[in-house]
Backbone bond lengths (Angstrom), bond angles and torsions (degrees), N, CA, C in turn:
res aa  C-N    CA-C-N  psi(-1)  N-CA   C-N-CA  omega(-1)  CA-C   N-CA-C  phi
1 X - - - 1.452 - - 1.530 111.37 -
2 X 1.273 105.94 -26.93 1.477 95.82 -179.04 1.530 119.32 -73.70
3 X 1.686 106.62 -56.01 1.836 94.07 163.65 1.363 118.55 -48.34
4 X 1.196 116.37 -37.92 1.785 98.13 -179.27 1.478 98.21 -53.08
5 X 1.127 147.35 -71.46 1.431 163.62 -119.78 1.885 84.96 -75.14
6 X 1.347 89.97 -89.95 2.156 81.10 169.81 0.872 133.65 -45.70
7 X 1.438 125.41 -8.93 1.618 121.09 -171.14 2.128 94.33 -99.66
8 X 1.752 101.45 -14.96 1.681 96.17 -172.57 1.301 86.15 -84.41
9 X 1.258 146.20 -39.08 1.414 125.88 -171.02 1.551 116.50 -67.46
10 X 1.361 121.12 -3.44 1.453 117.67 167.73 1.477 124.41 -74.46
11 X 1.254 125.64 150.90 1.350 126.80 149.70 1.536 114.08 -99.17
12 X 1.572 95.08 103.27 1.490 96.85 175.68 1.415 113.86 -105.25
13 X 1.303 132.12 15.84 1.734 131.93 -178.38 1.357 111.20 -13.62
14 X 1.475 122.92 95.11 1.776 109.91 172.89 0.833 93.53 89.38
15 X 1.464 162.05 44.60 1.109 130.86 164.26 1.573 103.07 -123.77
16 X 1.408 113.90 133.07 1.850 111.64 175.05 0.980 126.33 -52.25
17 X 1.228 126.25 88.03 1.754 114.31 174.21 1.635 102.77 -85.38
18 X 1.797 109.93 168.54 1.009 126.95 167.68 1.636 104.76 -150.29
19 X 1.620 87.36 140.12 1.654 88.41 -171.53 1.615 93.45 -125.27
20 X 1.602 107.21 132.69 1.127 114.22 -161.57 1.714 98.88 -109.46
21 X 1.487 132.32 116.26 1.558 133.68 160.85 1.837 84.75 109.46
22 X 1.414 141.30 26.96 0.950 117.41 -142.67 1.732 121.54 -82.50
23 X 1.620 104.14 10.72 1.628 117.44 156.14 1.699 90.14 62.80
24 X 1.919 116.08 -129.52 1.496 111.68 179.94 1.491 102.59 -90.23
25 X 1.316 129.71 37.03 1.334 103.50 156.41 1.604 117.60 92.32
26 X 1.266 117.29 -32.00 1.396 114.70 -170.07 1.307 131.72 -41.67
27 X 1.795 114.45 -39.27 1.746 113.58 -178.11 1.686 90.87 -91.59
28 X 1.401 144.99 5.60 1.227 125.41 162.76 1.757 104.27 -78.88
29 X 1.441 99.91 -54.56 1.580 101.03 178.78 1.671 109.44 -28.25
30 X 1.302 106.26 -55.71 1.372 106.55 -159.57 1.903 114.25 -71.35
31 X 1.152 97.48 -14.95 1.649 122.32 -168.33 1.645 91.90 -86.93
32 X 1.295 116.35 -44.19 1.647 105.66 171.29 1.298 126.88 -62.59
33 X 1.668 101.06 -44.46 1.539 121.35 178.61 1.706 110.28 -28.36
34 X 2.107 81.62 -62.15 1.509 95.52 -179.64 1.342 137.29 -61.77
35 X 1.555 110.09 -3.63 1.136 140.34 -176.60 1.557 130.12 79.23
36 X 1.466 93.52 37.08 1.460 91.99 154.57 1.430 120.17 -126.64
37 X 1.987 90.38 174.41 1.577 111.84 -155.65 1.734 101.24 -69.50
38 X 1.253 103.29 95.80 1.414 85.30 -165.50 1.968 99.83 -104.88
39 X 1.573 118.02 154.01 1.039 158.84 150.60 1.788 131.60 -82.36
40 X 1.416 119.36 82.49 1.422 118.08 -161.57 1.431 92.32 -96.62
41 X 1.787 107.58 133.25 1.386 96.79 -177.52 1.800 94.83 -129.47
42 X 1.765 120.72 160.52 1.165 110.30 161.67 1.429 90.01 -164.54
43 X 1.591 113.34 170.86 0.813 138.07 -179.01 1.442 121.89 -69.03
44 X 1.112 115.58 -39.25 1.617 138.29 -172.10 1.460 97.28 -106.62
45 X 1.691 105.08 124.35 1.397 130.45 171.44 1.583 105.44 -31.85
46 X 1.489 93.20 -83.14 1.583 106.38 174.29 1.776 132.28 -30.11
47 X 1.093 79.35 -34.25 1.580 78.77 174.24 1.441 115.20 -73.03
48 X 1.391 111.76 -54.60 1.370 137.82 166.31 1.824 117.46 -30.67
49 X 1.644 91.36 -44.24 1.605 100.95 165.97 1.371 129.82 -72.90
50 X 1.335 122.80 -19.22 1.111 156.40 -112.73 1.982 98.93 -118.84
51 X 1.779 82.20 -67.46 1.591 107.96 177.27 1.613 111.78 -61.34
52 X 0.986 120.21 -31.62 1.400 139.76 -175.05 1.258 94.95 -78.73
53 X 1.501 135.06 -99.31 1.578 108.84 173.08 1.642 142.66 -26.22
54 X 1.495 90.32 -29.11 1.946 84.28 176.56 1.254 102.42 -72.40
55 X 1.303 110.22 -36.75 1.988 110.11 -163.59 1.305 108.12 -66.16
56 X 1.607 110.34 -54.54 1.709 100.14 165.17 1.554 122.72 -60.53
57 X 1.431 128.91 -16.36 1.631 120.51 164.02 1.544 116.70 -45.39
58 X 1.697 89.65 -50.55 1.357 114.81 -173.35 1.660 126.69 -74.89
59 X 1.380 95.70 -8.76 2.065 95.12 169.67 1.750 78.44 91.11
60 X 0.718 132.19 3.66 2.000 86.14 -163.73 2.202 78.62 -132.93
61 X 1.878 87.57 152.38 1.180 111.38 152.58 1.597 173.65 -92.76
62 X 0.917 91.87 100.37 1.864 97.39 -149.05 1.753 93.37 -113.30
63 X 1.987 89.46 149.93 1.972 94.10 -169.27 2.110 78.04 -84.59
64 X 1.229 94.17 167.04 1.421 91.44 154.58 2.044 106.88 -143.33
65 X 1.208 110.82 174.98 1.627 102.85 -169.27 1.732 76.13 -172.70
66 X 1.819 93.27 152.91 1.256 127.84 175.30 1.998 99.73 -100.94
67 X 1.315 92.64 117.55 1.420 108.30 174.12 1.715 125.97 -140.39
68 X 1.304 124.63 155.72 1.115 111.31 -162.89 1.909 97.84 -144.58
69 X 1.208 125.79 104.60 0.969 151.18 -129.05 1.926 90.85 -79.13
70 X 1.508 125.61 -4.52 1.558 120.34 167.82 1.406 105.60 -96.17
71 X 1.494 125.86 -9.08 1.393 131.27 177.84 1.898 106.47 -126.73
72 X 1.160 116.68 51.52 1.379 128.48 173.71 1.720 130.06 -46.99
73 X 1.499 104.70 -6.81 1.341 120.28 -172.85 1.765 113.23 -27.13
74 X 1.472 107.00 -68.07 1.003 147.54 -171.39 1.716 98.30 -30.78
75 X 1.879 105.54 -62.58 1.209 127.01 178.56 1.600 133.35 -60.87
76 X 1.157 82.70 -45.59 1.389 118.22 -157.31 1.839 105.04 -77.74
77 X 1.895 107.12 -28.78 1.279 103.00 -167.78 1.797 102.45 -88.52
78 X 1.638 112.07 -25.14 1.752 114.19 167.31 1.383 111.85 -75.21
79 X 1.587 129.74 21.02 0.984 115.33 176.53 1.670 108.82 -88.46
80 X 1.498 124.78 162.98 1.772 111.29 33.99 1.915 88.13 -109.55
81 X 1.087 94.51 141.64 1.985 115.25 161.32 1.587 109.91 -57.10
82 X 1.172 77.67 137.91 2.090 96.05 168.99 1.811 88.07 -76.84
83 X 0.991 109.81 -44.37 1.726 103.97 -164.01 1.509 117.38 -160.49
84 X 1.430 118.66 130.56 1.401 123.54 -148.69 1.816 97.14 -115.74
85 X 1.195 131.72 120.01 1.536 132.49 173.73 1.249 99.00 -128.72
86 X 2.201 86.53 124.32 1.620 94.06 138.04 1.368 117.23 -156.52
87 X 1.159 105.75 169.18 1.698 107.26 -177.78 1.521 130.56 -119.09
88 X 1.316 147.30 137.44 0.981 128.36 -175.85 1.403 110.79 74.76
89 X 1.298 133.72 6.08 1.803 112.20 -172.42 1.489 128.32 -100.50
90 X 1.607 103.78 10.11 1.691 116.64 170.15 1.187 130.34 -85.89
91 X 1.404 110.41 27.52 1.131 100.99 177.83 1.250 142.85 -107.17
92 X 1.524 94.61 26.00 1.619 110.43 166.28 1.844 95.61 -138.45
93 X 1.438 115.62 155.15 1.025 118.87 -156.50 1.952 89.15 -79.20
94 X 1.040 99.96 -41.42 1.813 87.48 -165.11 1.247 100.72 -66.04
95 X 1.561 146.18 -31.36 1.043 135.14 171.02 1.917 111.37 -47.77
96 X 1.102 122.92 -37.65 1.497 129.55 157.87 1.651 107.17 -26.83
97 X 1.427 88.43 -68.79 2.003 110.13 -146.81 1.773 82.62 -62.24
98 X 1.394 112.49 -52.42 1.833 109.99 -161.29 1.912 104.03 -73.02
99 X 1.315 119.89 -18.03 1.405 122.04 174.83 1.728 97.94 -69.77
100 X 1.391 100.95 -54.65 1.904 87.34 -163.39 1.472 116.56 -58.24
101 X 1.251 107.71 -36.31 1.765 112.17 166.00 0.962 106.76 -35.89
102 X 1.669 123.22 -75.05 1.005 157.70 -153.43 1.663 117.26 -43.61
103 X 1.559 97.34 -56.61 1.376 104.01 -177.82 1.822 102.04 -79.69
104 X 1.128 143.59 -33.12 1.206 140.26 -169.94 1.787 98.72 -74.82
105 X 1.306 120.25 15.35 1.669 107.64 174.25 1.678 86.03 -137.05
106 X 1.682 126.90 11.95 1.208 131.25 174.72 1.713 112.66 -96.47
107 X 1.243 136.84 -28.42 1.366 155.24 -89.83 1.283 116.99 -167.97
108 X 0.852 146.77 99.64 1.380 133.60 146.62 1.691 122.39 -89.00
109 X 1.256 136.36 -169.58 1.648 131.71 176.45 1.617 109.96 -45.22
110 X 1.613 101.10 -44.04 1.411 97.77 -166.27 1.380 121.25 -78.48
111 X 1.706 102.49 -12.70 1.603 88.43 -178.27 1.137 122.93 -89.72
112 X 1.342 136.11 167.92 1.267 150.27 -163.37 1.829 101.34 -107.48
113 X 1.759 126.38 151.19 1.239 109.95 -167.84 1.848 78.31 -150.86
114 X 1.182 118.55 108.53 1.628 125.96 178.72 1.499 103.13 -102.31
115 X 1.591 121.87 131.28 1.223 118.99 -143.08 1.624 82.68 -152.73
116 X 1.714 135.47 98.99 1.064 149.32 -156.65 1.760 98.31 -109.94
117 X 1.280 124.98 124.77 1.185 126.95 -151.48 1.994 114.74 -156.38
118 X 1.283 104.01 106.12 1.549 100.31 -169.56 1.329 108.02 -96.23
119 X 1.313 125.77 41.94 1.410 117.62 147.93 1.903 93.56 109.30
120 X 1.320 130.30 29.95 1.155 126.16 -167.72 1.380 104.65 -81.88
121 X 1.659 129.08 147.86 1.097 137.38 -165.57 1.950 98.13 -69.39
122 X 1.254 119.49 -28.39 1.524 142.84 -153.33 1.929 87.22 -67.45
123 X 1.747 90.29 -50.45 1.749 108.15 -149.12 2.024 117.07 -42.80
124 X 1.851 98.25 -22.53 1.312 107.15 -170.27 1.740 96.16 -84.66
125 X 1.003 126.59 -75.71 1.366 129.74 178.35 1.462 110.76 -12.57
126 X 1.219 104.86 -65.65 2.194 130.22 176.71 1.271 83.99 -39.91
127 X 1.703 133.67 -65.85 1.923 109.52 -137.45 1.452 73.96 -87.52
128 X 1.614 158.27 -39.29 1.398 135.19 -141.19 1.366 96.10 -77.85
129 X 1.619 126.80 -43.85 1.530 134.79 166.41 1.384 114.87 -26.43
130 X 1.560 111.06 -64.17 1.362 152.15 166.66 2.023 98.09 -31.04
131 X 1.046 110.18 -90.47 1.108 92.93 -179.53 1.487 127.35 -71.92
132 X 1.035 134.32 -37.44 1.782 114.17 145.58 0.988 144.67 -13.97
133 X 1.768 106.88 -32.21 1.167 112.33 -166.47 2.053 97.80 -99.22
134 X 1.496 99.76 8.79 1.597 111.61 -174.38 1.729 128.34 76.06
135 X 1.494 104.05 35.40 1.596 144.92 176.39 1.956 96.94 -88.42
136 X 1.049 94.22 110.43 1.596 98.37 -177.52 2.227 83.92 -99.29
137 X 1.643 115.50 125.04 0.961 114.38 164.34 1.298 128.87 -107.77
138 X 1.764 129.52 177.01 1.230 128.43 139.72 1.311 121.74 -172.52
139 X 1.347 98.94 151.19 1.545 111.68 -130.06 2.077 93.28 -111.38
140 X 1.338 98.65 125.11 1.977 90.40 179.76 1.767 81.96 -121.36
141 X 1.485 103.87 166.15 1.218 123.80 150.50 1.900 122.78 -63.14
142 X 1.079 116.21 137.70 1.409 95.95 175.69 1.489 106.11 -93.02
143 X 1.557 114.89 141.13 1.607 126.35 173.62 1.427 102.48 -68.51
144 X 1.348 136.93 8.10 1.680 122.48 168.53 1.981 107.74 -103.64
145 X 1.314 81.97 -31.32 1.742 81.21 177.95 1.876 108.90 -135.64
146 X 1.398 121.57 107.50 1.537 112.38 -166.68 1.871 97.61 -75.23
147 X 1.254 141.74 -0.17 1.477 143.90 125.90 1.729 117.21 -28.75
148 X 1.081 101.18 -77.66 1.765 109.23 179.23 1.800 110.49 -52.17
149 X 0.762 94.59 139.70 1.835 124.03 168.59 1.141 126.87 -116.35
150 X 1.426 143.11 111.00 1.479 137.94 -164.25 1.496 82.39 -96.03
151 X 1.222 127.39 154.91 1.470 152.33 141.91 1.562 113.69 -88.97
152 X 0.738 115.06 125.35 1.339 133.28 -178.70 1.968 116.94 -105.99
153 X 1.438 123.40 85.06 1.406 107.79 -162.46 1.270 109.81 -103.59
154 X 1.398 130.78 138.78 2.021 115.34 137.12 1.095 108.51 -124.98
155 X 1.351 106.05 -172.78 1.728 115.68 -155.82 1.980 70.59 -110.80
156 X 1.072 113.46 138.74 1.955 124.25 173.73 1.611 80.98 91.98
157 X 1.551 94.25 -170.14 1.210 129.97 -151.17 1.842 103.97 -79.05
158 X 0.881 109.28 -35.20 1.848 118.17 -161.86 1.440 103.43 -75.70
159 X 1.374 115.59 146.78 1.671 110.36 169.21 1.817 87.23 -130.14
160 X 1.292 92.16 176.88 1.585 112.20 162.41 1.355 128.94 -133.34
């Protein structure tokens, strides 16, 4: 709930999102709302099925696709993203190590990479990776949950 919550205060008109682990869908929903072209991706069928029913509950249109973040093809070849969401996905450390790759073949300077995070032991390792890998971050509390932490990434110096 909390990335949805920041991602509704955006104006994204047109803009590519990709939502990475995206479980039921919720911060894509909200990423369409806002009007972007959004892409919900996850690993697990179910989820994938999942997102697709909420979005049609919800009026709004989003592609969705089964993806699995060591075989990125899928992702990786519509890149680079205006803007990369996900929530919840640190919670195993290798999920860290295969995200930081991950997003640097997602990304270029301009895109934006919002990274929603409830305090996972995984989450510190990910941003030190994160910036090594030349990810300038910054990190707010979210006003829906004072637990959650949005990450804020780019590849150079600038965050948002």
């Amino acid at each position: 709930m909390a990335l949805a919550h920041d991602i509704s205060l955006r104006a994204l008109r047109g803009r590519r999102t990709l939502e990475l682990g995206c479980g039921l869908g919720l911060p894509s929903i909200a990423a369409a709302r806002a009007g972007g072209r959004v892409l919900a991706t996850d690993w697990s069928a179910d989820a994938v099925t999942a997102t697709r029913a909420n979005a049609e509950r919800n009026g709004v249109r989003l592609e969705a696709l089964e993806c699995n973040w060591a075989s990125p093809h899928a992702i990786v070849e519509r890149a680079p993203w205006d803007l990369v969401i996900a929530s919840d996905v640190l919670y195993e450390r290798r999920n860290g190590e295969l995200l930081v790759g991950l997003l640097r073949r997602l990304v270029t300077e301009r895109g934006l990479v919002l990274i929603a995070d409830p305090g996972r032991p995984a989450a510190a390792s990910f941003l030190e990776g994160a910036a090594a890998a030349g990810f300038s971050i910054g990190t707010s509390l979210s006003p829906r949950s004072e637990r959650v932490s949005i990450h804020r990434l780019r590849l150079g110096s600038a965050t948002a």
